[in-house]
N, C-alpha and C positions, 0 to 999 in steps of 0.2 A: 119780819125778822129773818124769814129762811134767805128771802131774797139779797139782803144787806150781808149774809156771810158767803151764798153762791158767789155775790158780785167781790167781795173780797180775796173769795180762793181764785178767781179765776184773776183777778191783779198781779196776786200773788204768783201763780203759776205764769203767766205772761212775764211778769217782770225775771221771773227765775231761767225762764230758756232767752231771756235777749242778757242777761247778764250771763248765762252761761258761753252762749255766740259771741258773744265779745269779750268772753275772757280766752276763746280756743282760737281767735282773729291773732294772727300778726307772725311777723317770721319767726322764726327759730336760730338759735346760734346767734353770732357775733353782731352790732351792731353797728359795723362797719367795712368799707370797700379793704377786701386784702388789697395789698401790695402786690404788683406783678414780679411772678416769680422770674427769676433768672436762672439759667442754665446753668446745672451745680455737675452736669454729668459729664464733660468734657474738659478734657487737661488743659491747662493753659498755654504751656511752653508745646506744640504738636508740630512737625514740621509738614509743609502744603504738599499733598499729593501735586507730581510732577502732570504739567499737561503734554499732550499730544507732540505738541510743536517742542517743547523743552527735552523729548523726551527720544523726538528725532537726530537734534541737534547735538544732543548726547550719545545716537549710536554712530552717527556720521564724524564725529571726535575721534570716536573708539579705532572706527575702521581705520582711519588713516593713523 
């Protein structure tokens, strides 16, 4: 008789840490891939920093 309840608590207790393990398994949050974000930090309308050569071409204007 002791034997038939030992073997039962210990079922029990078995079954209660793999149901607990498998209830603390799996991600968290959303269940799905975000979207990639887009750059929300930069103006739209911005005019191109001049380069080098545009910028020569612009003092050699000036001079003459």
């Amino acid at each position: 008789m002791k034997a038939t309840h030992t073997l039962q608590l210990k079922r029990l207790l078995i079954s209660t840490v793999l149901l607990s393990a498998l209830a603390g398994c799996g991600q968290s949050g959303p269940l799905y891939l975000p979207e990639p974000q887009t750059e929300q930090n930069q103006p739209q309308n911005t005019a191109q920093p001049a380069t080098t050569a545009e910028q020569a071409k612009a003092q050699q204007s000036q001079e003459q």
